[in-house]
PyMOL Python script that loads the backbone (N, CA, C, O; Angstrom):
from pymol import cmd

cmd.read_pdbstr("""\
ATOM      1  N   UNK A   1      91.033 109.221 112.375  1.00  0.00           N
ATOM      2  CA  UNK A   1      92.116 110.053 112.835  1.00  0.00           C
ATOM      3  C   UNK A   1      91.664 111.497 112.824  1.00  0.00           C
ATOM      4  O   UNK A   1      90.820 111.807 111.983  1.00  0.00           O
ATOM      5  N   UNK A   2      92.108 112.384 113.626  1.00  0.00           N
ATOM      6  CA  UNK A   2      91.866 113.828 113.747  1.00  0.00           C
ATOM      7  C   UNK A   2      92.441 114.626 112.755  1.00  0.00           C
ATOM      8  O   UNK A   2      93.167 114.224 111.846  1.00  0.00           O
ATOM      9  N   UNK A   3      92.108 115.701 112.953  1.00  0.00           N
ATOM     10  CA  UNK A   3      92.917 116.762 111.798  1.00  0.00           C
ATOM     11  C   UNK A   3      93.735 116.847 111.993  1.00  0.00           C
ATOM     12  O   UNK A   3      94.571 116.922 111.093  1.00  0.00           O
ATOM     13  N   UNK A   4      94.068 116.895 113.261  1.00  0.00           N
ATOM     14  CA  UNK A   4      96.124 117.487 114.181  1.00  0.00           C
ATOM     15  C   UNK A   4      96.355 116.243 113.081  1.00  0.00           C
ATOM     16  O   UNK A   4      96.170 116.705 111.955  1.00  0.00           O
ATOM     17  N   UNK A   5      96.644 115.046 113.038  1.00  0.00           N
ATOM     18  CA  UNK A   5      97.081 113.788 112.760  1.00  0.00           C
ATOM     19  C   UNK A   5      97.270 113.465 111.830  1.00  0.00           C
ATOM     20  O   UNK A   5      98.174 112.648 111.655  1.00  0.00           O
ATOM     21  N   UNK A   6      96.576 113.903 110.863  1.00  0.00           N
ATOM     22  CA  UNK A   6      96.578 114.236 109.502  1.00  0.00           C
ATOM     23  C   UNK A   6      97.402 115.471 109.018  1.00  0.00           C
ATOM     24  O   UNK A   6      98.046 115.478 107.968  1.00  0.00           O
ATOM     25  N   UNK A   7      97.327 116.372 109.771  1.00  0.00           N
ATOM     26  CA  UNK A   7      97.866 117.460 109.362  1.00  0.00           C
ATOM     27  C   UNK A   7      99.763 117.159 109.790  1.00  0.00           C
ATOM     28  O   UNK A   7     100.610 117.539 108.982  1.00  0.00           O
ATOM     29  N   UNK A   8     100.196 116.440 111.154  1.00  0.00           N
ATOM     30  CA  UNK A   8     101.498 116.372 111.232  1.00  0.00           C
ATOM     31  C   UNK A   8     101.982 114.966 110.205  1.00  0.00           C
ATOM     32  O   UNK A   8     103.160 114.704 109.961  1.00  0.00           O
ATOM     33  N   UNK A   9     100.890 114.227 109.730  1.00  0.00           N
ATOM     34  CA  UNK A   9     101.809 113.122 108.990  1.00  0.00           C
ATOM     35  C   UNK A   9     101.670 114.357 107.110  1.00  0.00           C
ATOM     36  O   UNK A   9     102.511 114.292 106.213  1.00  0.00           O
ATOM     37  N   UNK A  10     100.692 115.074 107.088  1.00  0.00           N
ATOM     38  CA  UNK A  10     101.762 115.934 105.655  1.00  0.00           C
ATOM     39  C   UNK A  10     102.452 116.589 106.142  1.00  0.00           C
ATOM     40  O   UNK A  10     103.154 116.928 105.189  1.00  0.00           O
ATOM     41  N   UNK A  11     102.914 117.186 107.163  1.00  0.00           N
ATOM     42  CA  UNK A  11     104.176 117.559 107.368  1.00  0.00           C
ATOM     43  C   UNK A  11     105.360 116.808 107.488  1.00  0.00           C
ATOM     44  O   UNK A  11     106.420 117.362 107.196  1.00  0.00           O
ATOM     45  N   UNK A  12     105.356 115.650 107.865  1.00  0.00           N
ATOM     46  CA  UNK A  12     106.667 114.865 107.811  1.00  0.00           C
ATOM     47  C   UNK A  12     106.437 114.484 106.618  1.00  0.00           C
ATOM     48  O   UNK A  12     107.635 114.442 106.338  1.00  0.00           O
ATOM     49  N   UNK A  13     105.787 114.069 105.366  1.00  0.00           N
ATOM     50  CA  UNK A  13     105.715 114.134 104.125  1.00  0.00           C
ATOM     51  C   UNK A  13     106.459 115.021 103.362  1.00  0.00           C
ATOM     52  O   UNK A  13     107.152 114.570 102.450  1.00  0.00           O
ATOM     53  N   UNK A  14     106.425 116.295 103.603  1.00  0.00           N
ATOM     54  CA  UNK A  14     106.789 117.407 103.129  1.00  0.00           C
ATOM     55  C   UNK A  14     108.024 117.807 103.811  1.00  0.00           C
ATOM     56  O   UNK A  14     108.786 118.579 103.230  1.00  0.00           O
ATOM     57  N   UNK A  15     108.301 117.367 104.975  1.00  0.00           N
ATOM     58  CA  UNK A  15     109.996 117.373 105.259  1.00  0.00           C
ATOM     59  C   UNK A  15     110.824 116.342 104.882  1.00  0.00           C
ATOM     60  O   UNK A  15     112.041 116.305 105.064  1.00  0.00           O
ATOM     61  N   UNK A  16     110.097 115.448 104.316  1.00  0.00           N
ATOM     62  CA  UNK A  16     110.534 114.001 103.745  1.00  0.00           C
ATOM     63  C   UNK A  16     111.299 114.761 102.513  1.00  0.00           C
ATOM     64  O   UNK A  16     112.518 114.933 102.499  1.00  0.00           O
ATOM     65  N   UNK A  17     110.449 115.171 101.530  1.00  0.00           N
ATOM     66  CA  UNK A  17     110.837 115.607 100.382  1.00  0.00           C
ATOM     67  C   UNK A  17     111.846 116.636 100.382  1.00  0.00           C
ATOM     68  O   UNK A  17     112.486 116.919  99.369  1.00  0.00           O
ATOM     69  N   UNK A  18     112.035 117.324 101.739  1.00  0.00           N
ATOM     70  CA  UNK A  18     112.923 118.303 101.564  1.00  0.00           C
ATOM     71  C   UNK A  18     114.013 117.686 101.790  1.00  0.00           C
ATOM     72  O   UNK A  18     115.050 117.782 101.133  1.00  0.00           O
ATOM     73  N   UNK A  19     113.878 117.227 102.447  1.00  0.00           N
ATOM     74  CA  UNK A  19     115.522 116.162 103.523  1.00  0.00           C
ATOM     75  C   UNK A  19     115.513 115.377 102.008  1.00  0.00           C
ATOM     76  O   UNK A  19     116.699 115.082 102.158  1.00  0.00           O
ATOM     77  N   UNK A  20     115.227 114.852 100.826  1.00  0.00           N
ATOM     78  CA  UNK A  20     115.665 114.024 100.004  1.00  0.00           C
ATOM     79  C   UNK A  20     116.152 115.277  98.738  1.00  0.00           C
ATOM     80  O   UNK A  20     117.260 115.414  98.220  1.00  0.00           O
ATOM     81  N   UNK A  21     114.926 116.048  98.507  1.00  0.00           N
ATOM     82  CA  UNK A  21     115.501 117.225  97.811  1.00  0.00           C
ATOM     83  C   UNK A  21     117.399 118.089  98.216  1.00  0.00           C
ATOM     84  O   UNK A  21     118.279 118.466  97.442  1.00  0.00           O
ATOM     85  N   UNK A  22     117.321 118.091  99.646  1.00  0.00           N
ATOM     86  CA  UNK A  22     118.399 118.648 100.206  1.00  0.00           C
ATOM     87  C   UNK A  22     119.700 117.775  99.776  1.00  0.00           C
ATOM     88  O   UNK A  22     120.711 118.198  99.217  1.00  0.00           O
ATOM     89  N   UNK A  23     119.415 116.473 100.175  1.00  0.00           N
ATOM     90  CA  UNK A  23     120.059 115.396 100.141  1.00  0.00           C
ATOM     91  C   UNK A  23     120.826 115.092  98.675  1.00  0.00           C
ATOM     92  O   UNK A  23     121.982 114.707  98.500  1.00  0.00           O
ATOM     93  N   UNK A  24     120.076 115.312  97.961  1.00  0.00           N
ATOM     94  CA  UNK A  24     120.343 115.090  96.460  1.00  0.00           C
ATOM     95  C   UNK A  24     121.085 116.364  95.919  1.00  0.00           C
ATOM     96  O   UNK A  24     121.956 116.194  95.066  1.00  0.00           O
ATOM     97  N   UNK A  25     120.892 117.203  96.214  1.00  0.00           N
ATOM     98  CA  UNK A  25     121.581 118.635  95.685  1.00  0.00           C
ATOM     99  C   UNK A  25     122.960 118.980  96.491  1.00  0.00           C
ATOM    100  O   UNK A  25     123.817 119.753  96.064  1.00  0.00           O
ATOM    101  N   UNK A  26     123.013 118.402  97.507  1.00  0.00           N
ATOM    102  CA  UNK A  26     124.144 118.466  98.521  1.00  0.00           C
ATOM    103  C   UNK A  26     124.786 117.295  97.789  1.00  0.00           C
ATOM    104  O   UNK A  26     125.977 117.417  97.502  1.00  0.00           O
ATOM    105  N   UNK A  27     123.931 115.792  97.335  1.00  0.00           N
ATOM    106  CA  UNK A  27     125.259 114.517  97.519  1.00  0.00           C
ATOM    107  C   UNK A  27     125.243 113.686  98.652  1.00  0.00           C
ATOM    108  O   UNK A  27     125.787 112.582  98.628  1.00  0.00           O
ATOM    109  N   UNK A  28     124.713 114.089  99.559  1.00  0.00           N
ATOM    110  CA  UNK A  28     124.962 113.427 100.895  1.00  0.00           C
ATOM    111  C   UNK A  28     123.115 112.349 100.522  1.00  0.00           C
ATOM    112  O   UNK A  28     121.921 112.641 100.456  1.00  0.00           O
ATOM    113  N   UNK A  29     123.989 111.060 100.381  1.00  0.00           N
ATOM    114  CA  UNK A  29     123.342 110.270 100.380  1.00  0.00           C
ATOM    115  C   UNK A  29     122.536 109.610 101.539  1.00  0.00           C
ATOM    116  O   UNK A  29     121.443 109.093 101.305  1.00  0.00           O
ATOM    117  N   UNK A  30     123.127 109.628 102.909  1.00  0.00           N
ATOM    118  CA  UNK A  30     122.035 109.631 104.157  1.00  0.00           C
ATOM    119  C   UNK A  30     120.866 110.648 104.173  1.00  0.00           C
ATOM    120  O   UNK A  30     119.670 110.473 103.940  1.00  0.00           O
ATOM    121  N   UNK A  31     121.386 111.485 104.430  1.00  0.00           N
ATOM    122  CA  UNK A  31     120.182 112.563 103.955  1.00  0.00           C
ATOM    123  C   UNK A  31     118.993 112.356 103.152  1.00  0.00           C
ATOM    124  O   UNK A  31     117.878 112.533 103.641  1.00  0.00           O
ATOM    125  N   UNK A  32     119.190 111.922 101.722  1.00  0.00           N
ATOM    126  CA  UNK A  32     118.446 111.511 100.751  1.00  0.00           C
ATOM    127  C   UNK A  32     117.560 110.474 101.513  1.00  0.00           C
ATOM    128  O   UNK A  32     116.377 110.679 101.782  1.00  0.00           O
ATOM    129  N   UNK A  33     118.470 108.975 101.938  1.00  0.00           N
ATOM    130  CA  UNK A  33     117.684 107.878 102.316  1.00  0.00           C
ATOM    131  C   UNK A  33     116.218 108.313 103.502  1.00  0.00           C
ATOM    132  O   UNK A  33     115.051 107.924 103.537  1.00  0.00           O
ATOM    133  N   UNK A  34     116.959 109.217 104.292  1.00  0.00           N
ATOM    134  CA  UNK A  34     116.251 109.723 105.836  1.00  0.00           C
ATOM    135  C   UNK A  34     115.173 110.267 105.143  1.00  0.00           C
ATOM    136  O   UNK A  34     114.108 109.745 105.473  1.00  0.00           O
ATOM    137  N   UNK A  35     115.058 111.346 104.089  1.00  0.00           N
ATOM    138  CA  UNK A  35     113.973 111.645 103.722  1.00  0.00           C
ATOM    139  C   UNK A  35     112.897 110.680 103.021  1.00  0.00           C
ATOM    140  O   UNK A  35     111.709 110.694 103.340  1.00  0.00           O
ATOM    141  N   UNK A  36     113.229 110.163 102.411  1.00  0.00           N
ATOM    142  CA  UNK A  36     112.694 108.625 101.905  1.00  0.00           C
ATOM    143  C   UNK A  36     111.917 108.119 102.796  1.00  0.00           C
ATOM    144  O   UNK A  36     110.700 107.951 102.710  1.00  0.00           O
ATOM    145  N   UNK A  37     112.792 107.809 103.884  1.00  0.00           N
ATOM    146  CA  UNK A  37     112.052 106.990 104.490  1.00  0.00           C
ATOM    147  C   UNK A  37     110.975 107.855 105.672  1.00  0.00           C
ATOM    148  O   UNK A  37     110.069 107.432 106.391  1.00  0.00           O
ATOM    149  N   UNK A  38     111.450 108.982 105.511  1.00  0.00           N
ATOM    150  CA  UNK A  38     110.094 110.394 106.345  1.00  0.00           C
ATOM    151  C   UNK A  38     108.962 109.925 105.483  1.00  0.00           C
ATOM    152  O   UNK A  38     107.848 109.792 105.990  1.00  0.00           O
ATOM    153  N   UNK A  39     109.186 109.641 104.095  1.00  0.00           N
ATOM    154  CA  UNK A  39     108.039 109.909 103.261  1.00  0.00           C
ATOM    155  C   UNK A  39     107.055 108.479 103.172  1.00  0.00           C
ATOM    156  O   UNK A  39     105.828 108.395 103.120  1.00  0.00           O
ATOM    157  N   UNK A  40     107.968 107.540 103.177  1.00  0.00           N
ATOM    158  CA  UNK A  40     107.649 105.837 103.518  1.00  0.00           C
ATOM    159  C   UNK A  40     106.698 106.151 104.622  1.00  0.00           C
ATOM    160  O   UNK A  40     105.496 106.301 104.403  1.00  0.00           O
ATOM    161  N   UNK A  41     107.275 106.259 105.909  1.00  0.00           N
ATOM    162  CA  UNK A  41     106.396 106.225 107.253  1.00  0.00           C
ATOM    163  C   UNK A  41     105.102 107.255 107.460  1.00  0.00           C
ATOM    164  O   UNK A  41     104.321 107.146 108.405  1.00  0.00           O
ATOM    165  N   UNK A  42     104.993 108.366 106.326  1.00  0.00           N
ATOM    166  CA  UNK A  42     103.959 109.361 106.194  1.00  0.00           C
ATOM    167  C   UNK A  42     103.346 108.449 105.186  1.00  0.00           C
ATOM    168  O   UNK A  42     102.173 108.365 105.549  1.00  0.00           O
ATOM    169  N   UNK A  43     103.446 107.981 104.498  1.00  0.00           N
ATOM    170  CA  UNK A  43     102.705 106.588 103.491  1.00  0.00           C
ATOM    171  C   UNK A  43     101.642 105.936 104.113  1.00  0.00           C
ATOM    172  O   UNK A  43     100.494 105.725 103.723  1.00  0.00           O
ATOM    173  N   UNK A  44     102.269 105.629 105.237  1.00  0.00           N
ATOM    174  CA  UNK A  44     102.042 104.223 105.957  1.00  0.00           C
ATOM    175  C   UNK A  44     101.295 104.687 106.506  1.00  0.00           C
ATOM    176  O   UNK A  44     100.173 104.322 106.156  1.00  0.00           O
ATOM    177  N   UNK A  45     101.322 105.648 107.568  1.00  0.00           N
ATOM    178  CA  UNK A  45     100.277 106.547 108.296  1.00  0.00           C
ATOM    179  C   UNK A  45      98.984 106.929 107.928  1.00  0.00           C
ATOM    180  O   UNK A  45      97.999 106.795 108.655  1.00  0.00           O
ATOM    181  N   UNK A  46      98.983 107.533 106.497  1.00  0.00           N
ATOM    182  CA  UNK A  46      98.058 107.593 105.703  1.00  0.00           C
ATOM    183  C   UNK A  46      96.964 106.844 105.225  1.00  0.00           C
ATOM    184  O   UNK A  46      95.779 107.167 105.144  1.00  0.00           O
ATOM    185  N   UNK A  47      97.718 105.462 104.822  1.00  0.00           N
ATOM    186  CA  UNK A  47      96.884 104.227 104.719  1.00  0.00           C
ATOM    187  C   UNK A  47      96.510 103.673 105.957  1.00  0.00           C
ATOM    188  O   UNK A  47      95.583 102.888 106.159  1.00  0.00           O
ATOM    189  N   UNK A  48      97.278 104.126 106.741  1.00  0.00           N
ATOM    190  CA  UNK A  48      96.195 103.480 108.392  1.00  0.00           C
ATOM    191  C   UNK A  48      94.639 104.119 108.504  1.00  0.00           C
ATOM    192  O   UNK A  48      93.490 103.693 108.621  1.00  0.00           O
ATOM    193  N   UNK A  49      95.515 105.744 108.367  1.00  0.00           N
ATOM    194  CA  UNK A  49      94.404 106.554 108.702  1.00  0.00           C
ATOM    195  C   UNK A  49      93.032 106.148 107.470  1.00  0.00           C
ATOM    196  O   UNK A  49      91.875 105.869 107.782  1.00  0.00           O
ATOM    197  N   UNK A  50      93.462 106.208 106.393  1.00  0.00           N
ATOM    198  CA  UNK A  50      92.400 105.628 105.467  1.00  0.00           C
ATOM    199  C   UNK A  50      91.334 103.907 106.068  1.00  0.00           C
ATOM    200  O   UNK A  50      90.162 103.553 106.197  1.00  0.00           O
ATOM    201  N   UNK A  51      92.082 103.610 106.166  1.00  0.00           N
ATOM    202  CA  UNK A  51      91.441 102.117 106.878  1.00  0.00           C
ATOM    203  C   UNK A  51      90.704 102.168 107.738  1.00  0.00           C
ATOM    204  O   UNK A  51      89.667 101.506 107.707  1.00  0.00           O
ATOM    205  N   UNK A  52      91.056 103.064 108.883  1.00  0.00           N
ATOM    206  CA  UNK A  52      90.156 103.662 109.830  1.00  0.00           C
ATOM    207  C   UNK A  52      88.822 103.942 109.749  1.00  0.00           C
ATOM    208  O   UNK A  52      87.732 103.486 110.094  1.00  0.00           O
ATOM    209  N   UNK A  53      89.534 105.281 108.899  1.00  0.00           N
ATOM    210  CA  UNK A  53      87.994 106.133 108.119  1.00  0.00           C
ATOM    211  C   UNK A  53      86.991 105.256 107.265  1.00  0.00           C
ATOM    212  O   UNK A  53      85.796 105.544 107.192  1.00  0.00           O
ATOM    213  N   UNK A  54      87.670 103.944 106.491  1.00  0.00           N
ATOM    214  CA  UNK A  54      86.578 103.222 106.194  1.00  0.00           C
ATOM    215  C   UNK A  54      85.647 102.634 107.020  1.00  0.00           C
ATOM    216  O   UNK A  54      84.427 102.619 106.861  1.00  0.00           O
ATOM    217  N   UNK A  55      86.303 102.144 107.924  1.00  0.00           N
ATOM    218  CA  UNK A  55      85.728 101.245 109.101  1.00  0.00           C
ATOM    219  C   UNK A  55      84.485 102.030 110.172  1.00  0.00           C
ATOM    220  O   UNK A  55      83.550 101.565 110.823  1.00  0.00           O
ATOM    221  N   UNK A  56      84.949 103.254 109.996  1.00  0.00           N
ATOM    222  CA  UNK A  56      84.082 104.217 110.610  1.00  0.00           C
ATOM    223  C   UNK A  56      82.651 104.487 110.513  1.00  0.00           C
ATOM    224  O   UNK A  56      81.734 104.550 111.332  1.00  0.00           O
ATOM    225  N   UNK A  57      82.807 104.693 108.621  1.00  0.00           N
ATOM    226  CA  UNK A  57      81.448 104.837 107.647  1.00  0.00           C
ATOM    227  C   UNK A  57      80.638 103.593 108.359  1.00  0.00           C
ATOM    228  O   UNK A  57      79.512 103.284 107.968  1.00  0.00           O
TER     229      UNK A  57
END
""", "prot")
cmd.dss("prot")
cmd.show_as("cartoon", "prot")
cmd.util.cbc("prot")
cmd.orient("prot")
């Protein structure tokens, strides 16, 4: 994976945490989940991209 690619899945990482941070201090429990799951699918991304990069070596 490229740098752009890497670089926009820590950003939805890091809006993950805000949207759950936000979420939790507000109460609004959708909010919370949505960020969660920003942070789930930046997870997932990650370990692709890792798998990749092994396969590469």
């Amino acid at each position: 994976m490229g740098l752009a690619d890497k670089a926009k899945n820590a950003a939805q990482d890091v809006a993950g945490k805000i949207k759950e941070a936000v979420g939790q201090g507000t109460d609004d429990e959708h909010l919370r989940n949505e960020g969660r799951a920003d942070q789930v699918k930046s997870d997932f991304k990650k370990a692709g991209e890792n798998i990749k990069d092994a396969f590469k070596d």
